[in-house]
PyMOL Python script that loads the backbone (N, CA, C, O; Angstrom):
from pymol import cmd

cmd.read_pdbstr("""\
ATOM      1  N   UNK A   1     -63.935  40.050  -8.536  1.00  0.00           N
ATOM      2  CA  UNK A   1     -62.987  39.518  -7.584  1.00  0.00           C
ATOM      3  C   UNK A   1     -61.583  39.955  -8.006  1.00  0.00           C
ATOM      4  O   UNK A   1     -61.269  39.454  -9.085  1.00  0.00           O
ATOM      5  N   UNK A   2     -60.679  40.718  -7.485  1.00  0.00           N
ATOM      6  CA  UNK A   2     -59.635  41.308  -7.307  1.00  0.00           C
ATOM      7  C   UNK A   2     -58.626  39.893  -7.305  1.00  0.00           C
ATOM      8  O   UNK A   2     -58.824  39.018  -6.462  1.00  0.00           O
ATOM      9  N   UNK A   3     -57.631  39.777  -8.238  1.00  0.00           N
ATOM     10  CA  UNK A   3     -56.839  38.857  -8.412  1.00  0.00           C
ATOM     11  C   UNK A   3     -55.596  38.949  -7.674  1.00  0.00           C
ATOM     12  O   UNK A   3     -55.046  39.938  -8.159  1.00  0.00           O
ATOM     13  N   UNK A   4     -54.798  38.443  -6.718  1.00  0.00           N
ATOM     14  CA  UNK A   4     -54.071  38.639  -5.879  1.00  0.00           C
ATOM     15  C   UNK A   4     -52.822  37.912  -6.419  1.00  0.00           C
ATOM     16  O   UNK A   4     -51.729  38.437  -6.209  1.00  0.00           O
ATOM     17  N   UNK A   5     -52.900  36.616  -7.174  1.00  0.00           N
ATOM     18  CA  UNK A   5     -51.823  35.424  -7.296  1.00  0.00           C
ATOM     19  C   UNK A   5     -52.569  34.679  -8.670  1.00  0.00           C
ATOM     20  O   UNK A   5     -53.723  34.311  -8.888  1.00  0.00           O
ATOM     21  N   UNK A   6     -51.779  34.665  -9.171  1.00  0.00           N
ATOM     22  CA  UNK A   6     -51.991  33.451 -10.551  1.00  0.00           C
ATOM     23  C   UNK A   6     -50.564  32.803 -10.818  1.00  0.00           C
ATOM     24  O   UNK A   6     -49.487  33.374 -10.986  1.00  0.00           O
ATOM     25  N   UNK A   7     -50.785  31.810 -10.811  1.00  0.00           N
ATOM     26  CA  UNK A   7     -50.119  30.525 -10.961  1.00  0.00           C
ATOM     27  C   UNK A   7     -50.340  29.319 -11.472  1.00  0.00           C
ATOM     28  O   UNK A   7     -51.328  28.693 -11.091  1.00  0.00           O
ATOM     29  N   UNK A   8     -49.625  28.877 -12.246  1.00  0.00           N
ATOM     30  CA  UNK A   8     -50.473  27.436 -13.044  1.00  0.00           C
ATOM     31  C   UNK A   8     -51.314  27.174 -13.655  1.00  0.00           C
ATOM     32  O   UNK A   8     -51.466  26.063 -14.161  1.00  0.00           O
ATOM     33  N   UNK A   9     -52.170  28.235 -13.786  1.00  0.00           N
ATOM     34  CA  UNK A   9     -53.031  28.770 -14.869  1.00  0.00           C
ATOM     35  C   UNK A   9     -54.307  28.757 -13.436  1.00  0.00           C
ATOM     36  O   UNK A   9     -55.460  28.625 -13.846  1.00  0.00           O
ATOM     37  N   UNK A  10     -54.191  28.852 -12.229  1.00  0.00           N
ATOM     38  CA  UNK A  10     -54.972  29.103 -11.260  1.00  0.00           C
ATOM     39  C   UNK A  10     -54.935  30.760 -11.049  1.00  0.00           C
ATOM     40  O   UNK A  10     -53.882  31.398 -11.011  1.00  0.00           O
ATOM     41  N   UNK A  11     -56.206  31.320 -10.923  1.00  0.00           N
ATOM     42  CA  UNK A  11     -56.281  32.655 -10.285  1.00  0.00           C
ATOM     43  C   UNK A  11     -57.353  32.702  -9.260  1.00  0.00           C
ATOM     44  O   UNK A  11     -58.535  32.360  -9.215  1.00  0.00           O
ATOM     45  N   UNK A  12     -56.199  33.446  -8.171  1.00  0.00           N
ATOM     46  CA  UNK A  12     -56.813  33.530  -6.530  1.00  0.00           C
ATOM     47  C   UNK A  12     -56.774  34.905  -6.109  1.00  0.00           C
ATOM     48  O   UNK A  12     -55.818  35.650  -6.323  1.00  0.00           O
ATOM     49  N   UNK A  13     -57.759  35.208  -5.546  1.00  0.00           N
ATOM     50  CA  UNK A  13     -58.719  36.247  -4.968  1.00  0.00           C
ATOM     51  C   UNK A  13     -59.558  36.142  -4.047  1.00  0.00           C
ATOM     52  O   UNK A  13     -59.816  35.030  -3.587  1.00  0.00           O
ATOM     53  N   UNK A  14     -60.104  37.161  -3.626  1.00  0.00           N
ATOM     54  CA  UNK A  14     -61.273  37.298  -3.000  1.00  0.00           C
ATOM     55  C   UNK A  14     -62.043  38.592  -2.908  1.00  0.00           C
ATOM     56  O   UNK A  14     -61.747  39.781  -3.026  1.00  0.00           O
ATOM     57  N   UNK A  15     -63.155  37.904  -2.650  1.00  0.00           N
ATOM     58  CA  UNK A  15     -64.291  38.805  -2.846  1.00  0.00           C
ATOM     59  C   UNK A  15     -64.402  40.254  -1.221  1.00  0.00           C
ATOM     60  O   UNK A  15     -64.489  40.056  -0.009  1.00  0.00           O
ATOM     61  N   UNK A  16     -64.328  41.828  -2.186  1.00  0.00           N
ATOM     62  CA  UNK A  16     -64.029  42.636  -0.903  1.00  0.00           C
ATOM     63  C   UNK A  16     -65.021  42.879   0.129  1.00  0.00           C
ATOM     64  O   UNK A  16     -64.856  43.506   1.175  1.00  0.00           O
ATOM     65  N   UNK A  17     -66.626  42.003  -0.516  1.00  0.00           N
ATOM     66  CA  UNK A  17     -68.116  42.255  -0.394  1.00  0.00           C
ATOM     67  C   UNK A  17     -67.575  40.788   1.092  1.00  0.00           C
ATOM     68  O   UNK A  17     -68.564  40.504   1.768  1.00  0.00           O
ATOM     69  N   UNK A  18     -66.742  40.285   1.373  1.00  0.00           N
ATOM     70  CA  UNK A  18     -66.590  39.611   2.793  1.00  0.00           C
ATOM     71  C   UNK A  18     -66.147  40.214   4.366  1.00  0.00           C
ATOM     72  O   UNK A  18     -66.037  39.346   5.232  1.00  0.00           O
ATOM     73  N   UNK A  19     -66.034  40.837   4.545  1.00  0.00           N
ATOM     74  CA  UNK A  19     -65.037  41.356   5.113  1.00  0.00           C
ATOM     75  C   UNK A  19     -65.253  40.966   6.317  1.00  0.00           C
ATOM     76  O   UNK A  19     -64.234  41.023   7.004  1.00  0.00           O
ATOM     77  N   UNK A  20     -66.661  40.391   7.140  1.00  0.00           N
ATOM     78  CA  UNK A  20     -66.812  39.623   7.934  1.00  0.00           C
ATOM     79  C   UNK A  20     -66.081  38.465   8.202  1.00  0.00           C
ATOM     80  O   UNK A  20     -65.737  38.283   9.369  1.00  0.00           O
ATOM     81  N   UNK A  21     -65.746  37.562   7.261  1.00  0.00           N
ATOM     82  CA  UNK A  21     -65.366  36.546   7.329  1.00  0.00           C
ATOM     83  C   UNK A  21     -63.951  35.993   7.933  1.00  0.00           C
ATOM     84  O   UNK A  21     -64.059  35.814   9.146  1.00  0.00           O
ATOM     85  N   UNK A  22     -63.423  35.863   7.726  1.00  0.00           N
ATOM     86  CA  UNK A  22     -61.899  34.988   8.668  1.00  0.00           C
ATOM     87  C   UNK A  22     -61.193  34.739   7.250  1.00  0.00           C
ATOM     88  O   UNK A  22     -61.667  34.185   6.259  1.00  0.00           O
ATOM     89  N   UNK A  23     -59.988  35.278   7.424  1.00  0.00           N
ATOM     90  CA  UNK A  23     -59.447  35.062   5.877  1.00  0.00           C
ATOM     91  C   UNK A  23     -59.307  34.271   5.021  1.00  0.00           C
ATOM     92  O   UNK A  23     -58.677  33.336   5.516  1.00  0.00           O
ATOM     93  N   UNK A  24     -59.581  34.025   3.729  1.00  0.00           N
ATOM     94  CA  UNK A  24     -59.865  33.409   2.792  1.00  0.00           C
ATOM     95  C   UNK A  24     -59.678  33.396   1.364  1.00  0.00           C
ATOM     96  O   UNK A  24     -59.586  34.581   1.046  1.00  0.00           O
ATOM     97  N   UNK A  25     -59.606  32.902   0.663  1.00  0.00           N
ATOM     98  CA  UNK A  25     -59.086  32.850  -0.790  1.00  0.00           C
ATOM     99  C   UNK A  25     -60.007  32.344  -1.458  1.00  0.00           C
ATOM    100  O   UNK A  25     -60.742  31.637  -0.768  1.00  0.00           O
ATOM    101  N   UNK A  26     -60.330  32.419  -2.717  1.00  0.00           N
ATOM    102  CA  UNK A  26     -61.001  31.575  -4.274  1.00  0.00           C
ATOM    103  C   UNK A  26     -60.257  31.471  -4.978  1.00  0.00           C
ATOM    104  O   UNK A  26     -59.436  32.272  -5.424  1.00  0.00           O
ATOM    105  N   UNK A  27     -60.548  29.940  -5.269  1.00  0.00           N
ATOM    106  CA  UNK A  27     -59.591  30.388  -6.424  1.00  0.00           C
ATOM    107  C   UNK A  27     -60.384  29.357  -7.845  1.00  0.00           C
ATOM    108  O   UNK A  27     -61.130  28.380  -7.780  1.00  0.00           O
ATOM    109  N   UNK A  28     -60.030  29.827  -8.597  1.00  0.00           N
ATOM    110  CA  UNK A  28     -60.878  29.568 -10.171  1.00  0.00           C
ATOM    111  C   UNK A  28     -59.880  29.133 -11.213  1.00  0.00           C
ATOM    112  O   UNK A  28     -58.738  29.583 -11.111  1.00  0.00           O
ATOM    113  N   UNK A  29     -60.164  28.323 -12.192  1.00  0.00           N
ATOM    114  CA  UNK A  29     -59.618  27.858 -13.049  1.00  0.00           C
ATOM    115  C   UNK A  29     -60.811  26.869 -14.066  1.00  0.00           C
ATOM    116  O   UNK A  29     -61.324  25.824 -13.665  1.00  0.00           O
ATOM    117  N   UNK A  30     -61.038  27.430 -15.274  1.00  0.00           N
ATOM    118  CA  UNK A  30     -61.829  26.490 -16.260  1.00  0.00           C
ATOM    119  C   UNK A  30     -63.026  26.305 -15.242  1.00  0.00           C
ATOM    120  O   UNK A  30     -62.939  25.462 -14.350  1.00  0.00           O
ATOM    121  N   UNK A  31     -63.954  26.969 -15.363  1.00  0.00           N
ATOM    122  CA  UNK A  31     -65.083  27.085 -14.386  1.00  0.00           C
ATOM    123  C   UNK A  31     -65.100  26.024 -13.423  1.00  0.00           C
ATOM    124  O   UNK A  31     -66.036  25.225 -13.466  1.00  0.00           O
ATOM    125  N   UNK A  32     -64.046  25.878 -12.412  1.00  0.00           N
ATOM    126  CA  UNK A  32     -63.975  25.208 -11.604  1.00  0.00           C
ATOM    127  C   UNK A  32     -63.558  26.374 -10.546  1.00  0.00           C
ATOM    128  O   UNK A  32     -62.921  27.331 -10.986  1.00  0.00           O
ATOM    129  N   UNK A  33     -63.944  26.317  -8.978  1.00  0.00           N
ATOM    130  CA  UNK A  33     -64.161  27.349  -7.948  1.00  0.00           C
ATOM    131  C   UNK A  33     -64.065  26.552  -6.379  1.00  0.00           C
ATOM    132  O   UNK A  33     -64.813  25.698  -5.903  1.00  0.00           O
ATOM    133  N   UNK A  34     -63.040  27.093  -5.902  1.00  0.00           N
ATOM    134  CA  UNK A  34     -62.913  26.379  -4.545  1.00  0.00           C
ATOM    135  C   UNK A  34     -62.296  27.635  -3.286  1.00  0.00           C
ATOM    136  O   UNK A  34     -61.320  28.377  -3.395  1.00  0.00           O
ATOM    137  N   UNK A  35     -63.156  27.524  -2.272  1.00  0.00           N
ATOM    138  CA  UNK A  35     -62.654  28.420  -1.410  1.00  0.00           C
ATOM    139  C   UNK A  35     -61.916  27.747  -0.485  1.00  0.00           C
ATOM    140  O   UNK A  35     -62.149  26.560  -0.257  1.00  0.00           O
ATOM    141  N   UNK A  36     -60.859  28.484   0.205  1.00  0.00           N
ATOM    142  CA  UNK A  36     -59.679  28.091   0.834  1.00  0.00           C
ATOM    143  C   UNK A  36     -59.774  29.171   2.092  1.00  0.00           C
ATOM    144  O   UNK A  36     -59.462  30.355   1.974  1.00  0.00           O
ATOM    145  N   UNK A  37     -60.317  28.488   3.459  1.00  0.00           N
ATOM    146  CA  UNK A  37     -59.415  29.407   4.453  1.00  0.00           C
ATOM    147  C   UNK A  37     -57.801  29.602   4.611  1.00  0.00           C
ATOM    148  O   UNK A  37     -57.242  28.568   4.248  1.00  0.00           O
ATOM    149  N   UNK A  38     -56.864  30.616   5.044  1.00  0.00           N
ATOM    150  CA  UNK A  38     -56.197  30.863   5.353  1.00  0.00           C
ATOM    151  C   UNK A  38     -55.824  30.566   6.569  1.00  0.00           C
ATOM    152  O   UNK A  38     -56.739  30.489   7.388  1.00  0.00           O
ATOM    153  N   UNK A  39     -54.313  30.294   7.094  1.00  0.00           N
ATOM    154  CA  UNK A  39     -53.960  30.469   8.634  1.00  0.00           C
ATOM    155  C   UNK A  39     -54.791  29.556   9.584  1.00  0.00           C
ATOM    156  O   UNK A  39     -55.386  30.100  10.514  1.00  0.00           O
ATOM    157  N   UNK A  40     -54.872  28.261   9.424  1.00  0.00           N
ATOM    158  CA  UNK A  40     -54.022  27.598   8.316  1.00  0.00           C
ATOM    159  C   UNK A  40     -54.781  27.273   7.091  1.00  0.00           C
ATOM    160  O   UNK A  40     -55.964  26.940   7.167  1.00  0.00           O
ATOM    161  N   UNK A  41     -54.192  27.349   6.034  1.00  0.00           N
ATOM    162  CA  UNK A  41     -54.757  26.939   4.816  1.00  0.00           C
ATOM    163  C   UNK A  41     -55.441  25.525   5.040  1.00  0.00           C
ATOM    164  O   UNK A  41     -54.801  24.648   5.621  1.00  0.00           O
ATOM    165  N   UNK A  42     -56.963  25.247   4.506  1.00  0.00           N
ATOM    166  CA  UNK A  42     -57.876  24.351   4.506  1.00  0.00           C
ATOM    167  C   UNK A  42     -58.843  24.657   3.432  1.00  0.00           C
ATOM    168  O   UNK A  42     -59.186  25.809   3.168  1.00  0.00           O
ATOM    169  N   UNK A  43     -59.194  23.808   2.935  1.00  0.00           N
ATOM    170  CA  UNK A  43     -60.290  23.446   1.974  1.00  0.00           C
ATOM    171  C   UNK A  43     -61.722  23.966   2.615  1.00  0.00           C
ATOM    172  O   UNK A  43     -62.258  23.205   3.419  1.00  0.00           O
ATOM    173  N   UNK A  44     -62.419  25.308   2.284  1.00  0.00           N
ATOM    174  CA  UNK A  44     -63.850  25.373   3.219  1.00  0.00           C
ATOM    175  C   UNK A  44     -64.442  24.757   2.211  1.00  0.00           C
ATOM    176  O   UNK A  44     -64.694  23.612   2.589  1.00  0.00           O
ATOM    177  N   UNK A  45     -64.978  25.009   0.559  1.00  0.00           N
ATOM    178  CA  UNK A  45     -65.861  24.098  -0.420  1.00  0.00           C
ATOM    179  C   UNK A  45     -65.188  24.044  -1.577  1.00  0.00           C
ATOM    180  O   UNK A  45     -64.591  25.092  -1.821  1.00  0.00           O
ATOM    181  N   UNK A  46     -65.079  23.256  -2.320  1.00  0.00           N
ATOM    182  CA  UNK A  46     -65.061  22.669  -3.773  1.00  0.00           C
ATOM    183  C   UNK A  46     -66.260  22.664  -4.757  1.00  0.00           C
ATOM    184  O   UNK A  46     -67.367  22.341  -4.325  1.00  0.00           O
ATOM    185  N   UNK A  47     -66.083  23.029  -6.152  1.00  0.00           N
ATOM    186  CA  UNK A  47     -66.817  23.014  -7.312  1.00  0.00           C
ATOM    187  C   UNK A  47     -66.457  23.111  -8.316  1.00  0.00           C
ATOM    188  O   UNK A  47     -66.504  24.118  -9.022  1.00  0.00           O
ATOM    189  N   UNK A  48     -65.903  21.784  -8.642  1.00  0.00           N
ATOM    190  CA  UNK A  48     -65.096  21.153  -9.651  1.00  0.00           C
ATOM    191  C   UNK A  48     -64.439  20.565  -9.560  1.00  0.00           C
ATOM    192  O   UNK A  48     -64.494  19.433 -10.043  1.00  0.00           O
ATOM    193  N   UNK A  49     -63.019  21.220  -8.591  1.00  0.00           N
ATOM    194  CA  UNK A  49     -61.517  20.460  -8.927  1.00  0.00           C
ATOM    195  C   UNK A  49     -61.783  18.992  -8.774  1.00  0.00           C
ATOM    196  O   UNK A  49     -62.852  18.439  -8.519  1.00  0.00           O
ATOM    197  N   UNK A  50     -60.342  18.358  -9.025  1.00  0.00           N
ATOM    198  CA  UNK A  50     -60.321  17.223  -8.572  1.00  0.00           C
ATOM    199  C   UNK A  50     -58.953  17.312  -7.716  1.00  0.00           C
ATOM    200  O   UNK A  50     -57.883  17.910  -7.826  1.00  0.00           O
ATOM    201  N   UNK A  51     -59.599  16.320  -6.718  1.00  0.00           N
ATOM    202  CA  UNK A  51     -58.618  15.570  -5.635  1.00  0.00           C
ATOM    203  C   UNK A  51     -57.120  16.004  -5.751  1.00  0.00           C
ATOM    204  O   UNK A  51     -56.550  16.564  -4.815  1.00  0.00           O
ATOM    205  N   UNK A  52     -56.423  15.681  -7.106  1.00  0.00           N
ATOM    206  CA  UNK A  52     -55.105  16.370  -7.766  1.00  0.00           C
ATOM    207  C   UNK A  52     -55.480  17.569  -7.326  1.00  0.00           C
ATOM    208  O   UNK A  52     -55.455  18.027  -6.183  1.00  0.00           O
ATOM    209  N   UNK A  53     -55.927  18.170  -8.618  1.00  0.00           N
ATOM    210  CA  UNK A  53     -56.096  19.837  -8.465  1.00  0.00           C
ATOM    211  C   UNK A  53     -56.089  20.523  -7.354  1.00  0.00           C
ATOM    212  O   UNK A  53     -55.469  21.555  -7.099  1.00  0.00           O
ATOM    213  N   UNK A  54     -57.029  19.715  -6.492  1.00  0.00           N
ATOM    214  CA  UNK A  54     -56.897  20.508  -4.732  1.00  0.00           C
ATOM    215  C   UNK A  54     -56.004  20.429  -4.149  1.00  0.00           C
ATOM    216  O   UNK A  54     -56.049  21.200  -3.191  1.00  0.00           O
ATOM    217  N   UNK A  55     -54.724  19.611  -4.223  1.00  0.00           N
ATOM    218  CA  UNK A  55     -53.630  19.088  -3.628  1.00  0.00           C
ATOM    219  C   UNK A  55     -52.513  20.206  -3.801  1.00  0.00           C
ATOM    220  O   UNK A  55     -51.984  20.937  -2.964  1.00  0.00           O
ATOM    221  N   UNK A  56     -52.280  20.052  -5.599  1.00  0.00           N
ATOM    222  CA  UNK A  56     -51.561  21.338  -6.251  1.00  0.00           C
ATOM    223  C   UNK A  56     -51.866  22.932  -5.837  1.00  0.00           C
ATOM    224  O   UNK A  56     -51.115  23.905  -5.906  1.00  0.00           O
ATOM    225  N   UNK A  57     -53.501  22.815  -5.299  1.00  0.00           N
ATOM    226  CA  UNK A  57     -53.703  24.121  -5.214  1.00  0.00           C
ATOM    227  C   UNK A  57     -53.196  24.618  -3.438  1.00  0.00           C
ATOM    228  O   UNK A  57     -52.722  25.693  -3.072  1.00  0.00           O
ATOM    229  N   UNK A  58     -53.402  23.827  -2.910  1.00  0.00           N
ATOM    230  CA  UNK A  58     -52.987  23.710  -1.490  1.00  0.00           C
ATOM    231  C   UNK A  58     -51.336  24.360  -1.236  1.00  0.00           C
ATOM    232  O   UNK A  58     -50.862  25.428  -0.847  1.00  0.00           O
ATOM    233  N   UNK A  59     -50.841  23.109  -1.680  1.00  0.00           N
ATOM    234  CA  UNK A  59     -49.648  23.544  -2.301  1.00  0.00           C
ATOM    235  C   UNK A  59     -48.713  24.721  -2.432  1.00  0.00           C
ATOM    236  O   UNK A  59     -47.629  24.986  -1.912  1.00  0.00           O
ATOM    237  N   UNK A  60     -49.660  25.473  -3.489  1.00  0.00           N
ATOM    238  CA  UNK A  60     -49.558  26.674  -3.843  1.00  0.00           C
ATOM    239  C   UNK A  60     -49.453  27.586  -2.760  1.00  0.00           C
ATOM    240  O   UNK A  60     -48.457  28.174  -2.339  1.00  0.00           O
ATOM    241  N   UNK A  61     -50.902  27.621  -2.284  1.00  0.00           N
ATOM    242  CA  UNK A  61     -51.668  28.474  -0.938  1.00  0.00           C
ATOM    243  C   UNK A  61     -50.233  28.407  -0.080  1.00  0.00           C
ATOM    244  O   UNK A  61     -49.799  29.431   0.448  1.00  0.00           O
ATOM    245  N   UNK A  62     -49.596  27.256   0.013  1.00  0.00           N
ATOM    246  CA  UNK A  62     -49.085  27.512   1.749  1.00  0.00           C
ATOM    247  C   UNK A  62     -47.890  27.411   1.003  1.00  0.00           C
ATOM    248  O   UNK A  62     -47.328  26.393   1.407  1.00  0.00           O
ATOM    249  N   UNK A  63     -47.141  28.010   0.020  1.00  0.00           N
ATOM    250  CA  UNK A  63     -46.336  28.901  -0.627  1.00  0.00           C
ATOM    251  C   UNK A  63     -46.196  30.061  -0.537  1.00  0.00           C
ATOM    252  O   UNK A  63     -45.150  30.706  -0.474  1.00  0.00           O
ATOM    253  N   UNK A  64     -47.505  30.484  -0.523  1.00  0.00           N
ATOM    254  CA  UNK A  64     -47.972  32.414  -0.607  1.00  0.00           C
ATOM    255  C   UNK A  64     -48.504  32.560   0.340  1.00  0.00           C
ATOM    256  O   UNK A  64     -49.142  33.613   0.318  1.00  0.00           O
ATOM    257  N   UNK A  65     -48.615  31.898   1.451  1.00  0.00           N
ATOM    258  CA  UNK A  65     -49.978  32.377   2.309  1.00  0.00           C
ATOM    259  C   UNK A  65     -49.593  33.695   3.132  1.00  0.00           C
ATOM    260  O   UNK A  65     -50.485  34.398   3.606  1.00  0.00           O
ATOM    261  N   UNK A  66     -48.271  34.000   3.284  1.00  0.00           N
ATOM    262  CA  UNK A  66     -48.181  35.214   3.550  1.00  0.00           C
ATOM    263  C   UNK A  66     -48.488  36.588   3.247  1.00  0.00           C
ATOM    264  O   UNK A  66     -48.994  37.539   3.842  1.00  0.00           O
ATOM    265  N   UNK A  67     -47.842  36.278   1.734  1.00  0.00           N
ATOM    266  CA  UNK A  67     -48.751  37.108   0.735  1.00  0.00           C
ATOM    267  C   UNK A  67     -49.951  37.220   0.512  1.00  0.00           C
ATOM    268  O   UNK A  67     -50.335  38.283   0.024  1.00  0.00           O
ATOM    269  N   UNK A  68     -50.814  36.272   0.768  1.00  0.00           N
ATOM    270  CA  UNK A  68     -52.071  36.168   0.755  1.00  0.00           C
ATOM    271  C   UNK A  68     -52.933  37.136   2.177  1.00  0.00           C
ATOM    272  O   UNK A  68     -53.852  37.942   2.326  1.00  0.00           O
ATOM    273  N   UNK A  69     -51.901  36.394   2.991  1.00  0.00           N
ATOM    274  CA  UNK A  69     -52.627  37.279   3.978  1.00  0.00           C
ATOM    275  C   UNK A  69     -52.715  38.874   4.204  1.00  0.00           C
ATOM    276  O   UNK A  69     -53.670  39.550   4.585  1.00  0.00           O
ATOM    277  N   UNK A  70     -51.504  39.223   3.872  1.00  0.00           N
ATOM    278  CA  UNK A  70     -51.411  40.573   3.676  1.00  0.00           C
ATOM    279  C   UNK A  70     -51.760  41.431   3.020  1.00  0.00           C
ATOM    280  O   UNK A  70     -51.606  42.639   3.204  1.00  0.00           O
ATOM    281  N   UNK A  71     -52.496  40.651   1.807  1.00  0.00           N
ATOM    282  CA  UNK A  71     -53.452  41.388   0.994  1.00  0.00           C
ATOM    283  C   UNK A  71     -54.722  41.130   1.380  1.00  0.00           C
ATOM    284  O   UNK A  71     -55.604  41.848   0.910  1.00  0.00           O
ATOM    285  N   UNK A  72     -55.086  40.047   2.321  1.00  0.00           N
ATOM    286  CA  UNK A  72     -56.448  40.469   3.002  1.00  0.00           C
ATOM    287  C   UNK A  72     -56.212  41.615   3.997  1.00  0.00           C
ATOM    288  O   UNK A  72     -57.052  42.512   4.078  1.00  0.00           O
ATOM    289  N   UNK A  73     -55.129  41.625   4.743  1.00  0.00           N
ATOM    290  CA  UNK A  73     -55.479  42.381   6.024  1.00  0.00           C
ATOM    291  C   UNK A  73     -55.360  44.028   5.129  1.00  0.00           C
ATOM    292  O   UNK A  73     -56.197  44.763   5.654  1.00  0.00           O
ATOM    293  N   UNK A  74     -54.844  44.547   4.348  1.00  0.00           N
ATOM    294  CA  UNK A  74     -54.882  45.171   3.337  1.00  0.00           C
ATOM    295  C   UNK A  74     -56.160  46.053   3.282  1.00  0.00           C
ATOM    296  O   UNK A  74     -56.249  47.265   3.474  1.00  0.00           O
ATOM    297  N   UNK A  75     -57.434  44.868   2.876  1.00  0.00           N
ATOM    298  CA  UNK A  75     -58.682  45.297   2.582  1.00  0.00           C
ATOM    299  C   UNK A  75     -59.365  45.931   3.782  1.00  0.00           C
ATOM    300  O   UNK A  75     -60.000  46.964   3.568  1.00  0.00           O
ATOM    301  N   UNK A  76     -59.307  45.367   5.211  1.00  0.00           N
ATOM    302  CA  UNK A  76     -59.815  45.608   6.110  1.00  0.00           C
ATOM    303  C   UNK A  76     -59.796  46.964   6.444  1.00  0.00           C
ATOM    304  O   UNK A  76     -60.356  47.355   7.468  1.00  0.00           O
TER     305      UNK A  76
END
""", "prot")
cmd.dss("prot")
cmd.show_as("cartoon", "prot")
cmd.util.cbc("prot")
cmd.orient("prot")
């Protein structure tokens, strides 16, 4: 997974094996893994964080989501 943004000791990416999908982010920290649609940023699943953590990470997302997006449309 191609690292796009690290912050806070969070690193977000995504996988280029999607490309079907509607844009999206992972993001990982201490084997914890949560995917994030884009536009608008939303929670699709969690595996790990906590409640905090998802909040902060949100946060983040709709900080960069521009950036974010432009490195998906990028891949396409």
């Amino acid at each position: 997974m191609p690292t796009i943004l690290r912050e806070k000791g969070y690193r977000i990416g995504f996988y280029s094996s999607e490309p079907d999908e509607p844009a999206h982010v992972h993001v990982q920290k201490a084997g914890n893994e949560a995917k994030f649609w884009l536009a608008p940023v939303q929670l699709s699943w969690n595996k790990g964080f906590r409640e905090a953590q998802l909040r902060e990470i949100l946060r983040i997302l709709e900080k960069h989501e521009a950036k974010l997006i432009e490195a998906w449309n990028e891949t396409e």
